[in-house]
C-alpha positions, 0 to 999 in steps of 0.5 A, spaced: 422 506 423 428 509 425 428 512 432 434 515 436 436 511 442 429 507 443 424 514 442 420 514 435 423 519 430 417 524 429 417 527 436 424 528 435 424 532 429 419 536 432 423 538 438 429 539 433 424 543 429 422 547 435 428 549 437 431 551 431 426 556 429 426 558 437 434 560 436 431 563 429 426 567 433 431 570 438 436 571 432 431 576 429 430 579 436 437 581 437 438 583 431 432 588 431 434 590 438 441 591 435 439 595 429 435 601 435 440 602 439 445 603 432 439 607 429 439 612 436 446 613 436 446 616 429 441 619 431 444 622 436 451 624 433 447 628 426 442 632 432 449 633 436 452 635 429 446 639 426 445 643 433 453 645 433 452 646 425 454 654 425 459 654 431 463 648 427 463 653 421 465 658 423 471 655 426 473 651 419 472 659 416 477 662 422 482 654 421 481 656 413 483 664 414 489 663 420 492 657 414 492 663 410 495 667 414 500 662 415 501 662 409 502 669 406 508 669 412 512 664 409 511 666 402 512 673 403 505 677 400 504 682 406 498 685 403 494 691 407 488 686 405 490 680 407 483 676 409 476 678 408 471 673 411 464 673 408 460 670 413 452 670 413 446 666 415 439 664 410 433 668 410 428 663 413 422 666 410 425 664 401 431 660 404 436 665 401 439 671 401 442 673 395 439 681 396 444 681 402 449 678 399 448 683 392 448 689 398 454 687 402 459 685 396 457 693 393 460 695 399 466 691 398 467 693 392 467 701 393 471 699 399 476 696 395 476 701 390 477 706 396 482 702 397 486 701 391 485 709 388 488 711 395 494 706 394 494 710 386 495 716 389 500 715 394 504 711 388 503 718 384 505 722 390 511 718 390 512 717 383 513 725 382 
């Protein structure tokens, strides 16, 4: 039988054995400790997030309407209307919102029409 410097084979293997499947059992370990502590770190990111979701955006809506606005001013459109924001929030009992949303674009639109007959009038007052 072989032996490694005067000790028999077989207690060597075992021991061999042993500590490769020691260094596989603390492998799994660190990965299983290394996959929580990524896990609660986007979990913390996403709660952050969902909590600020209404703050950020009406901040991306108000970027979005001063990028319109800029560029309005470069190209030159200078209407009395220059920006309309439409913001509004679900209903929480159906999880929409579409009678409200009928309603407040109704009145808009009379709005506009007040808007653009007056405009026709002054037009016509100037026309005359």
């Amino acid at each position: 039988m072989h032996g490694y410097h005067g000790i028999s084979a077989m207690p060597v293997l075992i021991i061999i054995g042993i500590i490769w499947f020691i260094w596989f059992l603390n492998s799994v370990f660190n990965m299983i400790i290394m996959l929580n502590f990524m896990i609660s770190i986007v979990g913390a990111s996403f709660s952050n997030v969902m909590n600020r979701k209404n703050q950020l955006m009406f901040t991306y809506k108000s970027d979005l309407n001063q990028e319109v606005a800029i560029f309005r001013d470069v190209f030159g459109t200078n209407n009395d209307i220059d920006i309309i924001t439409i913001l509004t929030l679900k209903n929480p009992k159906s999880g929409t919102n579409i009678d409200e949303m009928k309603g407040m674009f109704v009145a808009i639109k009379d709005e506009l029409e007040k808007v653009q007959d007056a405009q026709k009038l002054m037009v016509d007052a100037n026309t005359r």
